[in-house]
Structure formats: C-alpha cells, structure tokens
C-alpha positions as CSV (number, residue, x, y, z in Angstrom):
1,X,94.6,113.3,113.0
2,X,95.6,111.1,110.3
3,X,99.1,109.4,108.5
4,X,98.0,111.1,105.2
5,X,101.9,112.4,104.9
6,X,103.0,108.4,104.5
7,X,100.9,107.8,101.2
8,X,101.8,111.0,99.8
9,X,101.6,108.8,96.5
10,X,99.1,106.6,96.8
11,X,96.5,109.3,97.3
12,X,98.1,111.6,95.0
13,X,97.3,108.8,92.4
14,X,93.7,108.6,93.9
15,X,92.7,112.1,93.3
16,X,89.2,112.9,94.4
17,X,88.3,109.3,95.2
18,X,87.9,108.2,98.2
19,X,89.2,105.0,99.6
20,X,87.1,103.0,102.1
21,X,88.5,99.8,101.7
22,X,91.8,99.3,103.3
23,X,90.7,95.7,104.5
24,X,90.7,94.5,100.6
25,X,93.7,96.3,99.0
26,X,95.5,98.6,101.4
27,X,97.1,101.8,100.0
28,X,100.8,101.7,99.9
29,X,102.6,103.8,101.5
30,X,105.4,105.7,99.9
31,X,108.4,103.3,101.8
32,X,106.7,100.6,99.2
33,X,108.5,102.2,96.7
34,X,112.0,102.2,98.3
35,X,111.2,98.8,99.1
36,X,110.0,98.1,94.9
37,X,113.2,100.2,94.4
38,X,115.8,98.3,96.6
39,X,114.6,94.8,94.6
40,X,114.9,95.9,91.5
41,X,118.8,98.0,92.7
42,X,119.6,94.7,93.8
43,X,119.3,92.7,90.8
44,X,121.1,95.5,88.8
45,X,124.0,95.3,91.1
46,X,124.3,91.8,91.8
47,X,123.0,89.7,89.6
48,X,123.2,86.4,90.4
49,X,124.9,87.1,93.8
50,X,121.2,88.4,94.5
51,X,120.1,85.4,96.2
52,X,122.9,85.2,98.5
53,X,122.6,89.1,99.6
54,X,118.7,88.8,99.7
55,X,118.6,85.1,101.6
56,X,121.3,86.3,103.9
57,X,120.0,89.9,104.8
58,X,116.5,90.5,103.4
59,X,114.8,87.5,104.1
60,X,116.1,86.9,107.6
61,X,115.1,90.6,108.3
62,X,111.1,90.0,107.3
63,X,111.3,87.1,109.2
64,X,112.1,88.9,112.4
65,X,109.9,91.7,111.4
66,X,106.9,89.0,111.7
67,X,108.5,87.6,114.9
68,X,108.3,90.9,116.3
69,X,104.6,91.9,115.6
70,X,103.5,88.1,116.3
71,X,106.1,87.9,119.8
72,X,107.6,84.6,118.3
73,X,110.7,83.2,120.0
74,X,112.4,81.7,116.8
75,X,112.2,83.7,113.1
76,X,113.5,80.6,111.5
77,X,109.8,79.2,111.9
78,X,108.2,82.0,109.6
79,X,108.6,81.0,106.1
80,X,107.4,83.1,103.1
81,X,105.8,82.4,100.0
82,X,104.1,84.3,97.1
83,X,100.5,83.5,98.2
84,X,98.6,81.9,101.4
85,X,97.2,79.4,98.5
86,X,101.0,77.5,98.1
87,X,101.2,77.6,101.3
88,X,97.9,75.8,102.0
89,X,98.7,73.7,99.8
90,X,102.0,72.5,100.7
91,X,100.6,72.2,104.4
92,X,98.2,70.3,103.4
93,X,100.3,68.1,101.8
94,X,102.6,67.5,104.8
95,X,99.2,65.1,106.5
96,X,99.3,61.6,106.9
97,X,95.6,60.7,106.5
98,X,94.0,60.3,103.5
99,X,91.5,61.8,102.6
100,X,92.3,64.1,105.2
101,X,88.9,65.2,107.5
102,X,88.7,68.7,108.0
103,X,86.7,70.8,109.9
104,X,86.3,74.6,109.2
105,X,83.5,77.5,109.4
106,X,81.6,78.8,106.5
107,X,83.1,81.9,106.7
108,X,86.1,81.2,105.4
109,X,88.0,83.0,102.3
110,X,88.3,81.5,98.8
111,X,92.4,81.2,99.0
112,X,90.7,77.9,101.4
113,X,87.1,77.4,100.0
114,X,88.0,76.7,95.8
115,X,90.4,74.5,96.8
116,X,88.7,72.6,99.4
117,X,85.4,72.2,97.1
118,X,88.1,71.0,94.9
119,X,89.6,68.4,96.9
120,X,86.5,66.9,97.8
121,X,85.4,66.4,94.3
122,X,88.8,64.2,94.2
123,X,88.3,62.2,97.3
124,X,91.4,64.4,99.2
125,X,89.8,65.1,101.8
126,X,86.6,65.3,103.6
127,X,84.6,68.4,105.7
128,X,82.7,69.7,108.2
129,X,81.5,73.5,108.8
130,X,80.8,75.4,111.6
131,X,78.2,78.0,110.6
132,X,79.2,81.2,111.0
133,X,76.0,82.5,112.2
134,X,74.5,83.4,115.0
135,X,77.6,84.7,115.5
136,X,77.4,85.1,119.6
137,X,77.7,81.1,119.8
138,X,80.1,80.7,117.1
139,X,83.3,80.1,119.2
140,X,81.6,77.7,121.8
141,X,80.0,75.5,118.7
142,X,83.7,75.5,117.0
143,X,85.3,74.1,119.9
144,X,82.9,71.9,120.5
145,X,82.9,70.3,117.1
146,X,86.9,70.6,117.8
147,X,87.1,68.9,120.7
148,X,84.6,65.7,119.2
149,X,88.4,63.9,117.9
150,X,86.8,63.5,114.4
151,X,89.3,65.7,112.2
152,X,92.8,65.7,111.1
153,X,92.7,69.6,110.0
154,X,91.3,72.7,111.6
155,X,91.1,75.9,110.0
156,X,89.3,79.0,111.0
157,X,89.7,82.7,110.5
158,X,91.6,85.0,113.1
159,X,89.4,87.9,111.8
160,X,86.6,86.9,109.4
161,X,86.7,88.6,106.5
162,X,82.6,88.9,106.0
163,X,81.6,90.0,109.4
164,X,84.3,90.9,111.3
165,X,84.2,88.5,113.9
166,X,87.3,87.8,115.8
167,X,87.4,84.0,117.2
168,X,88.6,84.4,120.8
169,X,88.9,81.2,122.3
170,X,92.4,80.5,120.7
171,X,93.3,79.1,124.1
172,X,91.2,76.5,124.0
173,X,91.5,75.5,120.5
174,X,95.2,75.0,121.1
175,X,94.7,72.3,123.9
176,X,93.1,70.5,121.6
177,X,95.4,67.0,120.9
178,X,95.9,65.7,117.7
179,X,94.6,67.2,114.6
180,X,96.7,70.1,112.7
181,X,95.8,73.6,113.8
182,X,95.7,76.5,111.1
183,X,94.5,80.1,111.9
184,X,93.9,82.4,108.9
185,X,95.3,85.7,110.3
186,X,95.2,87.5,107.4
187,X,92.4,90.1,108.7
188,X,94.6,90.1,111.8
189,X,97.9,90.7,111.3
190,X,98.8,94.3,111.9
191,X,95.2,95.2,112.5
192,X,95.0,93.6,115.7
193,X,97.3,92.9,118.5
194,X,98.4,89.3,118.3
195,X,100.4,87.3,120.9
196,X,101.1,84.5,119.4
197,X,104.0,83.3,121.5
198,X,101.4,80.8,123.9
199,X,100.6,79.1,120.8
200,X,103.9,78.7,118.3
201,X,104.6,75.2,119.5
202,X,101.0,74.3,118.6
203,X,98.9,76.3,115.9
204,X,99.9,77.4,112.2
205,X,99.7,81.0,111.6
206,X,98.8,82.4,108.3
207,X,99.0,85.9,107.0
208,X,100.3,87.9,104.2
209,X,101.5,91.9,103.4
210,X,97.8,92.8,101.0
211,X,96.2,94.0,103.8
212,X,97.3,95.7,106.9
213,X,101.1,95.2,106.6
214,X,100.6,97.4,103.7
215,X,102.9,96.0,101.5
216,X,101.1,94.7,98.7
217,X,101.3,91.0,96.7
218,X,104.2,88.5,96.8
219,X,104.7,88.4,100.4
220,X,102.3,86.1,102.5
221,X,104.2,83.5,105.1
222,X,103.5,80.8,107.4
223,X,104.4,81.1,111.0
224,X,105.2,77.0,111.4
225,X,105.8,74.7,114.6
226,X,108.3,73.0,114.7
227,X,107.6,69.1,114.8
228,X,104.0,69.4,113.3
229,X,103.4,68.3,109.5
230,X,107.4,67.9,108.7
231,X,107.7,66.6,105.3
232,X,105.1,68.2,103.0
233,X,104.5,66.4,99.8
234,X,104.3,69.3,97.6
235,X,108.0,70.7,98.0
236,X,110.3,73.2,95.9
237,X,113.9,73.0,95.4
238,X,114.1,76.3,98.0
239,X,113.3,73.4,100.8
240,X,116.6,72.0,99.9
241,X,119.1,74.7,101.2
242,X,119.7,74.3,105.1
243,X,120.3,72.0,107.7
244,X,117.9,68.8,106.4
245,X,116.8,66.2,108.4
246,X,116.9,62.9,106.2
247,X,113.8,59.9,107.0
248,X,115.7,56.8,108.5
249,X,115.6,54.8,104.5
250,X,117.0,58.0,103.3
251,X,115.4,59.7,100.3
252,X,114.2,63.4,100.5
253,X,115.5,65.1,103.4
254,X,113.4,68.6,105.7
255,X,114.9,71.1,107.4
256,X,113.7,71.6,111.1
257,X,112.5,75.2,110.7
258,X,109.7,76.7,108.6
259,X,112.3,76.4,105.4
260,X,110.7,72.8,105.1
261,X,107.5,74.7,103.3
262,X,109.6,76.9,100.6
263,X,108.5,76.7,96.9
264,X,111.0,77.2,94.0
265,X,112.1,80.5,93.0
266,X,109.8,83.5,93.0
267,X,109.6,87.4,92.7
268,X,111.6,89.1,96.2
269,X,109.9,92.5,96.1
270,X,107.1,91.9,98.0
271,X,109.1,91.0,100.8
272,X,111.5,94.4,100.0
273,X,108.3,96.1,100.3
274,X,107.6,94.5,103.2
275,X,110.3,95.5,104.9
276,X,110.7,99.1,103.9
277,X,107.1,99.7,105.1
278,X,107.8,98.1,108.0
279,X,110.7,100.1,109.1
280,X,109.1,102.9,108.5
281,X,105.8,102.1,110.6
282,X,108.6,101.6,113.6
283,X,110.3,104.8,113.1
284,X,106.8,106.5,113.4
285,X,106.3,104.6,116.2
286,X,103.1,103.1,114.9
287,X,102.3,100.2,116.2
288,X,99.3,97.4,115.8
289,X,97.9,99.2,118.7
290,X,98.4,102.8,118.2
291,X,97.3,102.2,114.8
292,X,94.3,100.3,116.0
293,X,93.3,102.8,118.5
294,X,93.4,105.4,115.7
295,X,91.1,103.2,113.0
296,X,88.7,101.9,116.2
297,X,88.1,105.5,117.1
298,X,87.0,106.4,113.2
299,X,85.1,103.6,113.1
300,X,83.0,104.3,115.7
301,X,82.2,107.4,114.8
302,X,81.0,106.6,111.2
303,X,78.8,103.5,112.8
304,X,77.0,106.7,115.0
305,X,77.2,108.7,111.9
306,X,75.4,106.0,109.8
307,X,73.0,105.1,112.6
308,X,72.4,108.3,112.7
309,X,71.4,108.7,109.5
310,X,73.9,110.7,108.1
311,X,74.4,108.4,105.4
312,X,71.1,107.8,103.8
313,X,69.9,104.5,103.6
314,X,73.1,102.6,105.0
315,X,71.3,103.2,108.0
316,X,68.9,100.3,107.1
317,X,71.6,97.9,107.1
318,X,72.5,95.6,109.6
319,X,75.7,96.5,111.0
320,X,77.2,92.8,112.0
321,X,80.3,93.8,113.9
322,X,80.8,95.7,117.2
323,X,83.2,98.3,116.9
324,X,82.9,99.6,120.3
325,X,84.6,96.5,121.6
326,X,88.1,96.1,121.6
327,X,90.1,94.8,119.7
328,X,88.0,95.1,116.8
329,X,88.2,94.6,113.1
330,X,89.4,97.1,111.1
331,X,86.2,97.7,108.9
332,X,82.1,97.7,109.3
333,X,80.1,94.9,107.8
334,X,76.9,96.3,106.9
335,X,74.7,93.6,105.8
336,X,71.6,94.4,103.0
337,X,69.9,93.1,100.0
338,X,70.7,96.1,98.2
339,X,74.4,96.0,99.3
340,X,75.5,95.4,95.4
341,X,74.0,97.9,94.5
342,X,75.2,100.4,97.1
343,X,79.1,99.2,96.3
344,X,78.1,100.2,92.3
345,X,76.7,103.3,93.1
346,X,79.7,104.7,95.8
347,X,81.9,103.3,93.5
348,X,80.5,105.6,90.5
349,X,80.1,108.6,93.2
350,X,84.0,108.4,93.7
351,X,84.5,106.1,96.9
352,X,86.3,103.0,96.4
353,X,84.3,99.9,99.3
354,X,83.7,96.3,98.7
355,X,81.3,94.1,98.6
356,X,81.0,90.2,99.6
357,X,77.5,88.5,98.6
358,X,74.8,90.9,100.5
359,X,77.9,92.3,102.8
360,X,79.0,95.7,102.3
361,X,82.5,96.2,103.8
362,X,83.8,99.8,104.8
363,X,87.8,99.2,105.6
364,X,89.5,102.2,107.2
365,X,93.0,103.1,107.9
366,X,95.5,105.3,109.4
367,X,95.0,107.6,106.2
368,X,92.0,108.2,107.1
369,X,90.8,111.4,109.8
370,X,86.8,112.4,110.5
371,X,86.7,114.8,107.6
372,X,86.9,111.4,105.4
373,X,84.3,109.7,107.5
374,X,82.3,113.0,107.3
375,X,82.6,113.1,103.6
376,X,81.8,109.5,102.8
377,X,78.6,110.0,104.7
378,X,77.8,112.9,102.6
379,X,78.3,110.9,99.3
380,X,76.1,108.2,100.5
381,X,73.5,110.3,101.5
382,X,73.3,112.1,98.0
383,X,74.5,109.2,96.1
384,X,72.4,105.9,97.6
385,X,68.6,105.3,97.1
C-alpha cells in the first residue's frame, strides 16, 4: 500500500525517476498547490488587506496546526519564520552572556554549524561538542557535559540528520537549570511522534515544512517558552504588533508569546502550503504515526533486502541506524568510502538519494510501497560497482 494518489503531480513530474530521498526534499503533495494557489488568490483579492486576512486566519491556523502535532497547550508560542537560520539567530541574540558558551554535538546541520564557526571567529560565543560517535553512549555523555553548569546554550538534534539517531533522554536534559535549551526537530517533526507538551515551559523547539510536513521552503517556526530569552537583539518590525511588554526605562518593548522572535515582512506561501497539506494529511487520517508505521515497515524491509544482497554492493556498507526499533528515523544511513560515488551513480541510473560526507542517506515516504524498494534494489545491483 502506498499514498501515491496524493502526489499525483509530483511524481507525474518525476517520470521514471525514482525518489529515495524524502528526508532532504520531500515531494509535495498535490494540496501544496491549493495552498501556492490560495497565496497567490489572496493577494489578487486583497491587496493590502492581505496581511490582516492572513495574520488573522492563516497564520493563527499553522500555528494550531503545529500545536496539534507537537501537543502544545498555547499556539501563540509557535512563531514562524522563513528559515531555522533567522530564527537561530534571533534566539541567539535574545542571551545575556557574552560570548555566549555553548555546548552542542558534532552532528549537527549547517543552518547551526556555518554560523557557529562563524561566531567564534568573532569572539560571540564559545563551544564545546559532544561527539556523535559511538553512538550507544551518545545521550549519557551529552547530559553529562549538560549537567557540568559550564554553558549558556544547548543545542542538539531531535533526529540527526547523518545517522539517524534519535536523542532520547529529553527528560533529563530538560531538568537541567540554567542554560537555554534548543532541540533541532527538523528530522522529527511529522516523522516521529513528538510530545512535547512536558517540555514547552522549558526547551525551544525548532522545525520547519522541507521535510516531513511536506510543504516545502518559507515555513520553519520556533515552538518558544514563554519567560526564556525575552528580548532578542536581532528583532523585525513584525515583533512590534501585539500586546508588548515595555523594560522598566522604557525603550523597545516584547510581546509575551513566541511573536517576540518575528522578522520583518516575508513571502506567506509556505505557510499556505503548510496548511493545505496539512488539512489534507487529517482528512486522510494520516497521522505521524500511521505514517510512520507505514515508512518503518518499508524500511525494514529494504535494510533485509540490502543485507541480503539484493542491492549489490550497498550491502558492504555500514548501516548506522536501527530501523527495527521504534520510533525510528525515517531513512537508512549507510556509511562507505565509496558512498559519493554510489549517490553519482543512482543518481545517473534514475534514483534521486543523498549523500553527507561518506554517508549515504536512503529517505522514504508514504509514496513509497515494496515495488519501489524492490526496484531500487534492482538499480543498485545493476548500476553500483
């Protein structure tokens, strides 16, 4: 069984390829386009009055949308923004201490890794990693070097995006006093089941619509206690609007909510997109964990497949994430010397993967049924040496 019917479009447009990597750029499905479509009606029929309509009905509806998948009590504390970089940025902003001491994994993606090289160079902040690898200790050693009282910032993965390792001691990093907490859950939103309610009053949450959610660029968003870093330095005239909360010698004033992170103006139709696609996901009644169960149960059967050897020479690859286990990540990390040259060579055979360093990545989805595993292993078998 597969979804195939919702990208009628998308893999229309793909032809004969194959696409194995729903983890980097997700196919759309075809409700992005009613989404791309209600934006661009919008601004045809209102003009200016756009904001007002889309600030007032749009925006507050993607809001609850993430509330819903992430069990948050209040919307107002999601905030959305065209990128997780801006919003990193403006968080960052928001601490006292300069230069700020982080502490953070190797493992990280570049939205965090450019800039933070970055910021060192300029005496911004400071940092510590946690290696990544051997990835069986990794969540003891973080929250040990968490719990040493040495940093101002934390920031790990939910999901990381090399090996698929999901960090599951998110109880104990959030008793933790003191420093900011920030959990990258791009790799996790809508891929796997995330209660995030326990921790709202405590830990950031960071994800955007590229991946899972399906909804392409433009539409990333914070999920922001309330009370925690409350008057970021880099600040757009969107953090105006609302109820603002002025410092006692007056000057630039905050709202309580997430709205305190807003830019300045930017393109809505990601967050359109967002929202068609996810109206439709409800009406099918697919949910992070029906779709989960439906991707977990692929995956497993093209690791056998591949261990198998019925795709060639992926079976000398070290397969660093357990799909048997659930929850799981939504793709396989095979790790090889040649894995470069494997991407190249599926790419030129018609299927679309990624690679990251010696990491091949195979992403699957809900458009995806065991005649596509099947036929991925036969290209690789014929097309890899």
């Amino acid at each position: 069984m597969s979804y195939k019917h919702l990208f009628s479009a998308s893999l229309s447009g793909l032809g004969e390829i194959l696409h194995f990597a729903a983890h980097s750029h997700h196919l759309w499905p075809d409700a992005a386009r009613l989404g791309q479509d209600a934006a661009i009606g919008d601004a045809m029929r209102l003009a200016d009055d756009k904001w007002d309509h889309f600030f007032g009905d749009v925006y507050p509806k993607a809001q609850n949308h993430v509330a819903t998948e992430l069990n948050l009590s209040d919307p107002s504390n999601v905030v959305f923004a065209p990128n997780t970089h801006q919003l990193i940025v403006s968080l960052f902003s928001a601490i006292d201490a300069k230069p700020i001491r982080l502490l953070t994994t190797d493992g990280e993606f570049h939205s965090l890794s450019r800039q933070r090289d970055r910021w060192v160079e300029s005496g911004y902040i400071t940092f510590e990693t946690v290696p990544l690898h051997p990835i069986e200790s990794f969540d003891a050693r973080f929250i040990a070097a968490a719990k040493t009282g040495q940093f101002d910032v934390i920031f790990l993965s939910q999901v990381f995006f090399g090996a698929g390792h999901i960090f599951d001691a998110l109880e104990e990093l959030a008793a933790i006093d003191g420093p900011v907490i920030v959990v990258d859950g791009y790799h996790g939103f809508k891929a796997v089941p995330t209660d995030w309610r326990p921790f709202e009053d405590r830990m950031f949450y960071l994800a955007g619509g590229y991946k899972y959610a399906m909804s392409g660029e433009g539409c990333c968003f914070l999920a922001a206690p309330r009370g925690v870093a409350e008057r970021p330095e880099i600040t757009g005239w969107y953090a105006a609007f609302g109820d603002l909360v002025q410092p006692p010698a007056g000057g630039v004033g905050y709202a309580r909510d997430a709205s305190r992170f807003l830019g300045a103006t930017f393109d809505p139709s990601g967050i359109y997109r967002f929202n068609a696609v996810q109206e439709i996901l409800a009406n099918e009644g697919l949910t992070t964990q029906v779709m989960s169960s439906h991707v977990q149960a692929l995956l497993a059967i093209l690791s056998a497949k591949i261990a198998s050897g019925e795709a060639g020479v992926l079976a000398e690859a070290e397969q660093l994430n357990d799909v048997s286990t659930t929850p799981c990540a939504r793709f396989l990390a095979l790790k090889h010397p040649d894995a470069q040259a494997w991407q190249k060579a599926l790419h030129k055979a018609g299927v679309m993967t990624d690679v990251r360093g010696d990491v091949l990545r195979l992403g699957l989805a809900i458009y995806h049924d065991e005649g596509d595993v099947r036929q991925l292993c036969e290209v690789a078998s014929e097309a890899l040496t």
